[in-house]
N, C-alpha and C positions, 0 to 999 in steps of 0.2 A: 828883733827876730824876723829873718824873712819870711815872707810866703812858703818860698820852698823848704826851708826847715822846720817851720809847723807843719806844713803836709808831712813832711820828713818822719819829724816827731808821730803823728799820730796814725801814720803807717805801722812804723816802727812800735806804738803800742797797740793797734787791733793786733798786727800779727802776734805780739809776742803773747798778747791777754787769749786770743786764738789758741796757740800752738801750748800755751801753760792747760787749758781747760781741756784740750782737744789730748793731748797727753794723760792726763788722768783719767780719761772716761774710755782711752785706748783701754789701759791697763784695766779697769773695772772692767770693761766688756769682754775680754781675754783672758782673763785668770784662768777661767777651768782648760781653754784648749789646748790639743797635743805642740802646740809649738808658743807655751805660756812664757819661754823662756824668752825668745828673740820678740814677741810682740811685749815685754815687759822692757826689754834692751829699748823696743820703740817710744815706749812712754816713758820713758826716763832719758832719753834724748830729748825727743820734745818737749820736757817739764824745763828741761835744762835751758835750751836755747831760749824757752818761752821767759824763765825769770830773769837772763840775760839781756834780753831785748826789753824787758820791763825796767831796770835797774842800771842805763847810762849813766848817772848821777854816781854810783857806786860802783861801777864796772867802765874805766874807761879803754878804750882800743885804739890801736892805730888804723885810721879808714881804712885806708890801701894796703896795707898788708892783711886785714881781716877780708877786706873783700876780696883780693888775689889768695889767701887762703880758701875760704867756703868756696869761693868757684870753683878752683884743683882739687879737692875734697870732694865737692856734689858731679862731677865729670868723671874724675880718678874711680871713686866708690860706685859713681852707677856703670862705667863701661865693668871693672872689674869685676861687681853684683850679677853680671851676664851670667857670669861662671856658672854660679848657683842654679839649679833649674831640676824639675824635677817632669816626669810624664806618670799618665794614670790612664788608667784603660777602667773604662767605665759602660756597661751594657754592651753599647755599638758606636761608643765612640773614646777615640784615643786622643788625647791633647795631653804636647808639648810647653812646658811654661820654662819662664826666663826671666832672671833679675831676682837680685837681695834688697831689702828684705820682702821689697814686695814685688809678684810674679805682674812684669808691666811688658811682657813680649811672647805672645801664643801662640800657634799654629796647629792645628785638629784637622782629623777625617772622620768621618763616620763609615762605617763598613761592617756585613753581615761577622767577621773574624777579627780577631786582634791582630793577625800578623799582617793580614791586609789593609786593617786601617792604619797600621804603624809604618806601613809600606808606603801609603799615602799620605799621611804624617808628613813624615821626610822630604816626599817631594811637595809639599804646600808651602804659600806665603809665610812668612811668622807679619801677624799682626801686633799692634801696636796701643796698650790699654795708656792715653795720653796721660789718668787720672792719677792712677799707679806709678806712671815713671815721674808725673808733678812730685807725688807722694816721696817716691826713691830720694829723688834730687833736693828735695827739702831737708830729707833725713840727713843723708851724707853732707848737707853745708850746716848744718845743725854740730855734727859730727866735727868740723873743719871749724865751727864757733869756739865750741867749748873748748877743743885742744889749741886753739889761739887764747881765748882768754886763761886757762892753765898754764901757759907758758909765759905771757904777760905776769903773771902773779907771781911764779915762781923769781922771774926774773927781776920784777919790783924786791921783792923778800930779801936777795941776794946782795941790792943795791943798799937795803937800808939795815 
């Protein structure tokens, strides 16, 4: 075994030992809130991909088409997640958010009125939460794993 495929290897299981823990403890921390539905969608993505990347011995892929899938999936799903976006007016300030499932593109004013901070809203930067769009792009190739190894299976199934 090379260098680079032990590194490989033990990449390949923090992340997935990571993303398996980090997914469950999503879900426990989220159960009661008003959006328990999509941060449960989150933790069962992530449990997923997580016992994927644990399990290459019982889970084999094609490199290059998994990895040319997760990339068009975490690119695809975060330009598209733009869509999603919600604004909230809160005392004296109005902020703008952006991105599925997690808000990783801002822009706020503050202002004595809501019409005028919404007015200022509008014309302001949209800033950039780097963590939340890491977070986005992880989901969506997570996303792009699992419907690759699904169709690898299906398609195993078919053959034998």
């Amino acid at each position: 075994m090379t260098r680079f495929r032990l590194v490989g290897n033990v990449l390949r299981w923090l992340l997935g030992a990571g993303s398996l823990v980090a997914g469950f403890t999503w879900m426990l921390i989220n159960l009661s809130n008003p959006s328990a539905l999509v941060d449960a969608l989150v933790g069962c993505v992530l449990v997923a991909g997580g016992v994927i990347l644990l399990m290459p011995h019982r889970i084999r892929l094609p490199r290059r088409a998994t990895a040319a899938v997760m990339t068009l999936a975490a690119l695809v799903g975060t330009v598209v997640g733009l869509s999603g976006g919600r604004t909230t007016w809160s005392g004296y300030a109005y902020v703008a958010d952006r991105g599925w499932p997690f808000h990783w593109a801002q822009r706020g004013a503050i202002a004595d009125d809501a019409d005028t901070a919404r007015r200022l809203t509008e014309g302001a930067d949209w800033h950039v939460d780097l963590v939340a769009l890491a977070g986005t792009l992880l989901f969506f190739a997570y996303v792009g794993l699992v419907l690759i190894v699904i169709t690898v299976q299906i398609r195993r199934s078919r053959r034998a």
